[in-house]
N, C-alpha and C positions, 0 to 999 in steps of 0.2 A: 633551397629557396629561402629558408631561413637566415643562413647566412648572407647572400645576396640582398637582404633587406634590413641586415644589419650594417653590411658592407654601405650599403646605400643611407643608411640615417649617418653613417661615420662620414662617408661624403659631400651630406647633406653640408657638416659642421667644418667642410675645408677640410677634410683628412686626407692629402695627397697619395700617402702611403695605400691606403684604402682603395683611389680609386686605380693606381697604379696596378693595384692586385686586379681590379676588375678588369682594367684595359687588358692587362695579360692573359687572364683565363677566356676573354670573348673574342680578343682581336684577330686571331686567323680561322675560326669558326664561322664570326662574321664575314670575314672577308671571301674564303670558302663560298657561305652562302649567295654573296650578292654575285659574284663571280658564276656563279649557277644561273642567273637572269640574264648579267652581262657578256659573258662571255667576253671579259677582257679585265683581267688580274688588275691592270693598274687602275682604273676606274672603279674599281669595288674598293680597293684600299683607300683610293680617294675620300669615298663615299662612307666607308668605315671612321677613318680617320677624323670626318667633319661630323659625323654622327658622336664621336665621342669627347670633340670638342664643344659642340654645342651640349651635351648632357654636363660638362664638368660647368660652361659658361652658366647654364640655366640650374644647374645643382639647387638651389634652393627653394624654387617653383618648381620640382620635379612632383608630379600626381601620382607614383607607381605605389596600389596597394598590393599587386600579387605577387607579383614576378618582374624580375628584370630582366630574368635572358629573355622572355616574351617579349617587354616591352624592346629590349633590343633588337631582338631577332625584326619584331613587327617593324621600326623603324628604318630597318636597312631593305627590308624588303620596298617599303613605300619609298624610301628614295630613288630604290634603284628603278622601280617603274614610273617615275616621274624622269629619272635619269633616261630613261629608254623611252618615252612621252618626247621629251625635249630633243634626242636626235633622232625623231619620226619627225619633229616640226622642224627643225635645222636641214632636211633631208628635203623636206618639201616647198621649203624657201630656197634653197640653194638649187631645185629643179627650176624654179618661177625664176630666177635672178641671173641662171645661165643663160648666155645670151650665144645666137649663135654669130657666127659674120653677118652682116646684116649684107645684101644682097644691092651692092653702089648701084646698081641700073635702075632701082626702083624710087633713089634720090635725086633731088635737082641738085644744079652743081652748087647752090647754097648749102640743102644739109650735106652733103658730101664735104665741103671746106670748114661746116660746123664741124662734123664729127672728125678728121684727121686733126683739126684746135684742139678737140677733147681729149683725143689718144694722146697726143703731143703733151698736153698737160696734166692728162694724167703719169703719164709717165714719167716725167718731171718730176712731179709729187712723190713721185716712189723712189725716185733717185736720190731724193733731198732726205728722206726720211732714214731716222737711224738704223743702221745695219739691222741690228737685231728683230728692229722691228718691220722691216721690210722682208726680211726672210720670214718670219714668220707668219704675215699676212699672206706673201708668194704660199707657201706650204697648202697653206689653210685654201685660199680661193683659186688659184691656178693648177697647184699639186691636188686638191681634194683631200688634202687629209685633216682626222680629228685632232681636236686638240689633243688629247692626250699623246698621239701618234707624236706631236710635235714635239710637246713637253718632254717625252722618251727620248726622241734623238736630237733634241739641243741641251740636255740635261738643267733643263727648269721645269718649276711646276707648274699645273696646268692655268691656275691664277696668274703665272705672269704673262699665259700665254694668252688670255681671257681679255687681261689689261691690254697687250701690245696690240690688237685686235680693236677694242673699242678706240684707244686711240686714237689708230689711224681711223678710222670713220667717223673720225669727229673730225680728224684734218680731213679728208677726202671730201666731205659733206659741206663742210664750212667753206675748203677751197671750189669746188665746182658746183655750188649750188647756183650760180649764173645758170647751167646747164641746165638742172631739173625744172625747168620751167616748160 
């Protein structure tokens, strides 16, 4: 503990060496842990990984008078149930937003020529849209999978896949918002 709060005033003062010691004695302990909530290895390391970046970015406003591993350990735990918060609410927007076929007999043949215009351009919009980022939108909304699933087998990390993601729904949004009306 003593140590730890040495290691951490050496931190405080920009000592790389220092917090490198720290990263190595907590970062598969942590990861272990968060992986214990998640149940899913690469999302705990994620989540590790950004917990120790923010500690080295915020190094000098750090408040910790007792313990660090606490203060670490406490850290990865709140994320990981905010991480596990976030896809309870991802889970329940994606139930609202699944749509099923919508049922043409219960259309005039006006929304029915609206909505085949929409399919038409929407798909369109997906055609035009960079490889990368059109696969990985398919993945995510048609295949149902997480982002990290994605991140794993296209070998990027889950920020690019966060990015390619808001992107297109900013083209999607901007280009069909005639429609949301």
């Amino acid at each position: 503990m003593l140590n730890d709060l040495l290691l951490l005033n050496k931190i405080k003062n920009g000592d790389v060496q220092a917090f490198e010691k720290l990263f190595r004695s907590y970062y598969k302990p942590l990861c272990y842990y968060a992986d214990s909530f998640l149940n899913d290895m690469d999302s705990a390391e994620e989540i590790v990984q950004n917990i120790f970046y923010m500690f080295w970015k915020d190094r000098a406003d750090l408040q910790i008078k007792l313990s660090v591993k606490s203060y670490l350990f406490q850290a990865v735990q709140n994320k990981s149930f905010s991480y596990l918060k976030h896809l309870q609410v991802m889970d329940v927007y994606r139930e609202k937003v699944t749509l099923e076929e919508p049922e043409i007999s219960n259309f005039s043949p006006a929304d029915d020529l609206e909505y085949k215009e929409l399919e038409s351009k929407f798909t369109s919009l997906l055609q035009r849209l960079p490889e990368r980022q059109r696969r990985i939108f398919c993945m995510n909304r048609f295949g149902g999978k997480k982002y990290s699933e994605i991140a794993r087998e296209l070998s990027v990390s889950v920020k690019t896949v966060e990015a390619d993601i808001s992107k297109v729904l900013v083209i999607l949004r901007k280009e069909l918002k005639h429609y949301n009306q």
